[in-house]
C-alpha positions in Angstrom: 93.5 136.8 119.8 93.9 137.3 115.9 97.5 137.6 115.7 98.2 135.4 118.4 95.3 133.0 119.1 96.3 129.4 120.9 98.6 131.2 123.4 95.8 134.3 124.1 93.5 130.8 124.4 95.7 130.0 127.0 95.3 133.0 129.3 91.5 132.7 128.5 91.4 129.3 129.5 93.5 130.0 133.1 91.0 132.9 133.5 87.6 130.4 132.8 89.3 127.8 135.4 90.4 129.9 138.2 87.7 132.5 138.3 85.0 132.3 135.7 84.0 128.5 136.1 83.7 128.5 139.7 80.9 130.9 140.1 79.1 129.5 137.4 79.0 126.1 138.7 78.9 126.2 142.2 76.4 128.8 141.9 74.4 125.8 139.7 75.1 123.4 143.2 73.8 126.1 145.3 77.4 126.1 147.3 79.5 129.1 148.1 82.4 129.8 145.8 84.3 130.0 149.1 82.8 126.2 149.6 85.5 124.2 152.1 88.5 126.4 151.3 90.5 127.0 154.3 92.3 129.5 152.8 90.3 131.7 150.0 92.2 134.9 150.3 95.1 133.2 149.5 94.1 131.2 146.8 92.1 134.3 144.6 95.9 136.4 146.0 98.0 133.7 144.4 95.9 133.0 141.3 95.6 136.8 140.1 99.2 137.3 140.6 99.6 134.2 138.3 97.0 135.7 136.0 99.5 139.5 136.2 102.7 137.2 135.4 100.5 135.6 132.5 99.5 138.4 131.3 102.5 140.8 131.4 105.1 137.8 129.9 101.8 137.6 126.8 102.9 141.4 126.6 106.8 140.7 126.6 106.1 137.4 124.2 104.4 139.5 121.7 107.0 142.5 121.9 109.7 139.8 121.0 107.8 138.2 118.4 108.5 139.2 115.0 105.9 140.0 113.0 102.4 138.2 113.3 101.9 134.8 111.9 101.3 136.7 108.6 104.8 135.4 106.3 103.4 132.2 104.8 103.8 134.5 101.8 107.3 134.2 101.9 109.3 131.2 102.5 107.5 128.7 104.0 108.4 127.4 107.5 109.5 123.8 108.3 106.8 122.8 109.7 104.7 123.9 106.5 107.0 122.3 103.9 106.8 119.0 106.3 102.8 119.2 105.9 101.8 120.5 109.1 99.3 122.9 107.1 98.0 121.0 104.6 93.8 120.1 105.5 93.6 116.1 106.0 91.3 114.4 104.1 88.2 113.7 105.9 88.8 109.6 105.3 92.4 110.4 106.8 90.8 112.1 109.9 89.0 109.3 110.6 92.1 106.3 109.8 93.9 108.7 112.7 91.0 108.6 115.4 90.5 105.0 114.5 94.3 104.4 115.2 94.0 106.1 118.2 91.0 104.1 119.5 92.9 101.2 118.8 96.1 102.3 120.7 93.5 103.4 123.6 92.2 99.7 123.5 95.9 97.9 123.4 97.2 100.3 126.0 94.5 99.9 129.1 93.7 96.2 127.9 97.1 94.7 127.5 99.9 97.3 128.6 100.5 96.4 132.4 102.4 99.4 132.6 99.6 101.6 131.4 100.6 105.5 132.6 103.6 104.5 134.5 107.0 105.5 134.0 109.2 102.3 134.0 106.8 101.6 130.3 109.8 101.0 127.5 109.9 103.1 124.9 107.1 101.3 122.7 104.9 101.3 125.1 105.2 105.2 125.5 104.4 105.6 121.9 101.4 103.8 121.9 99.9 105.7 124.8 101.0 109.3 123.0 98.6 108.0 119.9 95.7 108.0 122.3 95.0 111.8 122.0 94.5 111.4 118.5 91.4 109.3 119.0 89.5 112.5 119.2 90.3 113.4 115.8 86.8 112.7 114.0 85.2 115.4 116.8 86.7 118.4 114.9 85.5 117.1 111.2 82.6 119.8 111.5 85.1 122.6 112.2 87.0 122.0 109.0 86.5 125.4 107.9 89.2 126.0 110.4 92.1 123.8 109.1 91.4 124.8 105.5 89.1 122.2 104.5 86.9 123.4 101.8 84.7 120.9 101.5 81.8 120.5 104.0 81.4 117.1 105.9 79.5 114.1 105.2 75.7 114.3 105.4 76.1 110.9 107.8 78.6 112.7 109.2 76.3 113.0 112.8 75.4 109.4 112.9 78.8 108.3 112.5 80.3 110.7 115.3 77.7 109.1 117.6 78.7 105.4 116.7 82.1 106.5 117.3 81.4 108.0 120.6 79.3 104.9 121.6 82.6 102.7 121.3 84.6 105.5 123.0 82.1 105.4 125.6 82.2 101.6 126.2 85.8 101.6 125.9 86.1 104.1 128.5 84.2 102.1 130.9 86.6 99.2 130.3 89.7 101.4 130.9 87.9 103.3 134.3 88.9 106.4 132.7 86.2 109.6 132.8 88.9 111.6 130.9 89.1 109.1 128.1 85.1 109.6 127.4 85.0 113.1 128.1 87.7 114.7 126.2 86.1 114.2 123.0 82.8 116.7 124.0 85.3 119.4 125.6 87.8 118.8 122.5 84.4 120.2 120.5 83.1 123.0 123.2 86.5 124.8 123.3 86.9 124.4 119.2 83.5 126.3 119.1 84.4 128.7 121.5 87.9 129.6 119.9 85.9 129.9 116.4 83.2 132.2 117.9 86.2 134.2 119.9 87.9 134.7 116.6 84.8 135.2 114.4 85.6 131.9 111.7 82.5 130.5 113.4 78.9 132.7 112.7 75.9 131.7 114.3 72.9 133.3 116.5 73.6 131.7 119.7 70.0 132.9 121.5 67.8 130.8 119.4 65.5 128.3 120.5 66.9 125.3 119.2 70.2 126.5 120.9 68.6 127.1 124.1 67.4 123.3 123.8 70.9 122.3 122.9 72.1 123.8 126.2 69.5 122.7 128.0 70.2 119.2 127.1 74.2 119.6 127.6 73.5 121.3 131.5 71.2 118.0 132.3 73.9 116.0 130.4 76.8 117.1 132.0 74.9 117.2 135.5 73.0 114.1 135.4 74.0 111.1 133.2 77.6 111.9 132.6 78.3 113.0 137.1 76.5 109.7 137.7 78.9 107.9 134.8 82.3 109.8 136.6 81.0 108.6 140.3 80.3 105.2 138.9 83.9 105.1 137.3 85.3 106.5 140.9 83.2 103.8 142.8 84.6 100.9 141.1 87.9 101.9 141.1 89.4 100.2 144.3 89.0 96.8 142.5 90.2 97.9 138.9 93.3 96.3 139.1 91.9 92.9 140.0 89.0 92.7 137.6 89.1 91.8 134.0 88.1 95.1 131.5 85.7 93.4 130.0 83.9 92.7 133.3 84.6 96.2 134.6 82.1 97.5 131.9 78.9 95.5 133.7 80.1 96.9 137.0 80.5 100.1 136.3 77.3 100.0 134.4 75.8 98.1 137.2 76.6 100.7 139.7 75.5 103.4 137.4 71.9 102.4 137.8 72.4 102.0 141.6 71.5 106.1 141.9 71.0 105.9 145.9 74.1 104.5 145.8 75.5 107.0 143.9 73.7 109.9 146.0 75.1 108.1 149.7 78.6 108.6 147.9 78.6 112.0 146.6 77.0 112.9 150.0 79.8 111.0 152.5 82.8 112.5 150.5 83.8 114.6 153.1 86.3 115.3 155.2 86.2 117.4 158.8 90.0 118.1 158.8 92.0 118.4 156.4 95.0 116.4 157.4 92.8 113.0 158.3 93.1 112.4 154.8 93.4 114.3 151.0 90.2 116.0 151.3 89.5 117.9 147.8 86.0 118.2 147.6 84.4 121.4 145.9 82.0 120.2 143.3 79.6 117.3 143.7 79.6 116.8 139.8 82.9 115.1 139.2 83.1 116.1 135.7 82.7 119.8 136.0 84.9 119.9 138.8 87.8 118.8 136.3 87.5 122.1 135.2 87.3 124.6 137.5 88.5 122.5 141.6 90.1 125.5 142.9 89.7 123.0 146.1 93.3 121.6 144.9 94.9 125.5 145.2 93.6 126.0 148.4 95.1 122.3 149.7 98.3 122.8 148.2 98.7 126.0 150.0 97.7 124.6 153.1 100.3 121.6 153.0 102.7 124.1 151.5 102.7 126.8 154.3 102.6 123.9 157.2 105.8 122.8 155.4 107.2 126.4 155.0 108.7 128.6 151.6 111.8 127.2 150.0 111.9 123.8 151.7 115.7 122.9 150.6 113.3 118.7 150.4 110.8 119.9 148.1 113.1 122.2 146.3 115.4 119.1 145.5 112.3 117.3 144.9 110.8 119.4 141.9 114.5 119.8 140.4 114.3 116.2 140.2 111.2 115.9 138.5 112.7 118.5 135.9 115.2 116.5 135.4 113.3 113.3 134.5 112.0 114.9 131.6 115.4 114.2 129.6 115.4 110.0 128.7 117.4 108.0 131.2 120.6 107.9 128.2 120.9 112.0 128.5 120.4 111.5 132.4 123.7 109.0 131.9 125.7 111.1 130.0 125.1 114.3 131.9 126.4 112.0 135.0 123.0 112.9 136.9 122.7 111.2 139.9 118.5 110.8 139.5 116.5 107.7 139.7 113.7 108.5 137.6 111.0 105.3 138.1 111.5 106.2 141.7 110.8 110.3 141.5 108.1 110.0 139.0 106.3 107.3 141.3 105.7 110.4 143.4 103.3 112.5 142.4 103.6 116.6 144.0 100.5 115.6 147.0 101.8 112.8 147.6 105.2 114.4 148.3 103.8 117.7 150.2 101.4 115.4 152.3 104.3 113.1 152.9 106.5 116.4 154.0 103.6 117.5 156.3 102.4 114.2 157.7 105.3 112.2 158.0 103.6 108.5 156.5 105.1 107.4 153.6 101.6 104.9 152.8 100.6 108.1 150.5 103.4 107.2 147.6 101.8 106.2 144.8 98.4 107.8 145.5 98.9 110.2 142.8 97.7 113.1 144.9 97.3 116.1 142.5 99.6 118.9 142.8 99.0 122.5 142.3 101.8 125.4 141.0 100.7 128.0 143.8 101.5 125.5 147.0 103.6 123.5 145.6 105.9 126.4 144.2 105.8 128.1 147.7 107.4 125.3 149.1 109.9 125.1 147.1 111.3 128.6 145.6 108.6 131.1 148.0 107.9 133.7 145.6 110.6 133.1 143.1 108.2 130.8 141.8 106.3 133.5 139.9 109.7 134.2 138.3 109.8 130.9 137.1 106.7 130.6 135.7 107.0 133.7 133.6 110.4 133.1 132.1 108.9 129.6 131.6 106.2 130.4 129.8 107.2 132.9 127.0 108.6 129.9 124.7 105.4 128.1 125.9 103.3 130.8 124.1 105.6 131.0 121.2 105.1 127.2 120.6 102.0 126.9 120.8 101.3 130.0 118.1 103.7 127.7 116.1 100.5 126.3 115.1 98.5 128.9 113.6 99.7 130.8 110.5 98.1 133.5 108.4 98.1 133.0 104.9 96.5 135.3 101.9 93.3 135.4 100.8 92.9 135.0 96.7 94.2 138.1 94.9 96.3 139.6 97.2 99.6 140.8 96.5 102.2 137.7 95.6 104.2 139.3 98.8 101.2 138.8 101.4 100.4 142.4 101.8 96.8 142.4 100.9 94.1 140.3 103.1 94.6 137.3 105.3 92.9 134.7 106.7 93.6 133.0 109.9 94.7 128.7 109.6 95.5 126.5 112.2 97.3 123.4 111.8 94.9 120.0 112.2 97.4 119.1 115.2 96.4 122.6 117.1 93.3 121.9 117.3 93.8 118.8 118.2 96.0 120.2 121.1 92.8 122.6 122.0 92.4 120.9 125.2 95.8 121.3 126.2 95.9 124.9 125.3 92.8 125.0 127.3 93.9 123.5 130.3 97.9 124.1 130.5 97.6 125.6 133.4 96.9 125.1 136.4 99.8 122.7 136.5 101.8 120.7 139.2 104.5 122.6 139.4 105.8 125.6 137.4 109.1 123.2 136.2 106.1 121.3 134.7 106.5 123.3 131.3 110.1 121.5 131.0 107.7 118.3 130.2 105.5 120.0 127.7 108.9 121.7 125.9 111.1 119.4 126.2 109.0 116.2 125.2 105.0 117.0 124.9 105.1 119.5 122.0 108.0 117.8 120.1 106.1 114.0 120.5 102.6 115.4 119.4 104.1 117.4 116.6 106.2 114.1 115.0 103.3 111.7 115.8 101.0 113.7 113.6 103.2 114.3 111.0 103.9 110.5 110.9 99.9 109.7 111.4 99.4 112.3 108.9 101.6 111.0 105.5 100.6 107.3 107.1 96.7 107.7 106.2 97.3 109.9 103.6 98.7 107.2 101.6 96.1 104.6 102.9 93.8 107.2 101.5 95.2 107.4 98.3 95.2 103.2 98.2 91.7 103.2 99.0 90.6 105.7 96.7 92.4 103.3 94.0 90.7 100.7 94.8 87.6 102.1 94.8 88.4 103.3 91.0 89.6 100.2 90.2 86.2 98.2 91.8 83.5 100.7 89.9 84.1 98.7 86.4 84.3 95.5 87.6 80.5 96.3 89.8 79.0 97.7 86.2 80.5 94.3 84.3 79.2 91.9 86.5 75.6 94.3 86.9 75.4 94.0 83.0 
């Protein structure tokens, strides 16, 4: 974890999902952790031989590596000398959440291609600054990113204005992830600085035992109810005006019987009537840990059979979307890529298994395990190891260690761990990499993901730092002229 933190964070995060997580929370429901699986042995088989593959390629990954993180002594990398590693101001932290609240706003208010794939390339830009809303979240953690300075005493009243627009905005835009990222974004940044010791606290106090308290009947009462609300209103999104979408879903908020009857019906005898991925009555928690959409996968994928030449052809495809449609041109690739990416991986698999087209463009969630059965059988572990070593390696591309005052010029005395600003912005990510659709989903994350969030900070970055520079000049400049007219 010390030497190589965000990609360690990743196997701890795979291991929290697929079998920590579970137990906790449906032991919390009062379900079993077996709860409407059709297939348990298979999924806990499949997801510890993803956990082995994980875990030895970590091994392989680190024997390759060259030394630890530890040569910011020497010549610094590009990605320092670009800024990547210089601490952000906190008035710059909170221009770049602000920016991305605002692109959040323009992109679910007025982008009618909002999360598809025929959006032009202005459009896409927009909707890659709206990770960065979170930003302000991970101002108290600044220790972390080499701020020196501690926050704001207002600091905690301004977070929760902040989250109070979030939180209206996200009602507008139907989205539970929009709202809820920002509280993870903070839980995993506390955990990764208790895991590596940069955060020091007594964690059985009382006042901590209130905070969780209050977080369990958070999570479980007011933000579930929130998430089913959002779900509820969803069939008639696309023909009601945000602004209006806010009372509705608020409206059916306060409608708890309503609520109840829905969490209650959600269920499905058989599992081919429709896409039937219930596991966790809280709809939030079960973002985190719905080992429901392993065990579905591997049901559609063994009706379908391994190495289905289809879904084979089907994955390559969405591999190859990844490149922009002028590489796809050049290369002479025969792939129409609105038309593949308007298929999500359940969609296809159901379609395989059921024969009805009418699922395209459900956006049926896919998991790695089925999904990779069907198309490469067991080859698909291969995959996802070889896959995953330059995963790890960028993801440690945003952690460096650097020496601690009075050690050696050449960096041989003591260290101290820094992570770039965009890491931790990039927590969640880490977090949650995996499960993913498919195992050729890493091509996304190296081939577009990484390089997109890494040149959207940079620009965000020198952007409010010189907006922080002007304001700071004014300021100066307005002190006098207050005293003059005072006087």
């Amino acid at each position: 974890m010390k030497q190589f933190p965000l990609s360690s964070y990743l196997i701890v995060g795979f291991t929290a999902t697929q079998f920590v997580f579970p137990l906790i929370f449906t032991l919390l429901e009062g379900k079993e952790l077996v709860y409407n699986l059709k297939l348990p042995y298979t999924v806990f088989l499949h997801s510890l031989l993803a956990l082995g593959v994980l875990v030895f390629t970590h091994l392989l990954y680190r024997f390759l590596a060259t030394a630890p993180r530890s040569l910011s002594a020497k010549r610094p990398s590009l990605l320092q000398r670009l800024g990547m590693f210089t601490a952000p101001s906190d008035l710059q932290i909170w221009l770049i959440g602000f920016i991305g609240l605002g692109a959040m706003f323009f992109s679910y208010f007025y982008m009618p291609s909002q999360g598809r794939e025929t959006a032009g390339a202005g459009e896409k830009i927009i909707e890659a600054l709206v990770p960065f809303t979170y930003a302000p979240y991970f101002i108290p953690f600044g220790r972390m990113y080499g701020q020196l300075t501690p926050p704001a005493r207002n600091l905690v009243p301004r977070l929760v204005g902040f989250t109070v627009l979030l939180f209206i905005l996200s009602l507008g835009t139907n989205s539970r992830g929009a709202f809820m990222l920002g509280f993870t974004s903070v839980g995993f940044t506390f955990a990764l600085g208790l895991l590596l010791g940069l955060i020091k606290t007594r964690l059985f106090t009382l006042k901590n035992l209130a905070i969780a308290l209050f977080v369990a009947w958070f999570l479980t009462g007011p933000m579930s109810d929130i998430g089913t609300a959002m779900v509820m209103v969803r069939n008639v999104r696309s023909d009601t005006p945000r602004s209006e979408l806010v009372g509705l879903t608020w409206q059916v908020f306060q409608d708890k019987q309503a609520i109840h009857d829905f969490k209650t019906s959600n269920e499905v005898s058989s599992a081919w009537e429709a896409w039937d991925e219930t596991y966790l009555d809280n709809i939030f928690l079960a973002r985190f840990c719905n080992i429901k959409f392993n065990d579905i996968n591997l049901l559609l994928g063994a009706e379908i059979g391994d190495n289905d030449p289809d879904v084979r052809q089907y994955s390559i495809d969405r591999f190859l979307t990844t490149f922009p449609k002028p590489v796809l041109d050049l290369l002479a690739l025969d792939v129409d890529k609105d038309a593949v990416n308007a298929i999500a991986y359940g969609d296809f698999l159901y379609y395989k298994v059921t024969g009805s087209d009418e699922v395209f463009g459900a956006r049926l969630t896919g998991h790695f395990a089925g999904t990779g059965m069907a198309a490469f059988g067991w080859w698909y572990l291969l995959i996802l190891g070889v896959a995953m070593i330059p995963v790890y390696f960028l993801f440690d591309c945003f952690c460096i260690r650097r020496p601690l005052s009075g050690s050696s010029p050449t960096g041989q005395g003591r260290t101290y761990l820094l992570f770039s600003f965009c890491g931790l912005l990039s927590l969640t990510m880490v977090f949650q990499f995996l499960p993913m659709e498919s195992v050729t989903g890493t091509a996304n994350f190296l081939l577009r993901s990484w390089i997109q969030q890494v040149l959207l900070y940079l620009l965000l970055f020198h952007v409010t730092r010189r907006l922080s520079t002007m304001v700071a000049l004014l300021s100066a400049t307005a002190k006098p002229r207050r005293v003059l007219l005072s006087t």
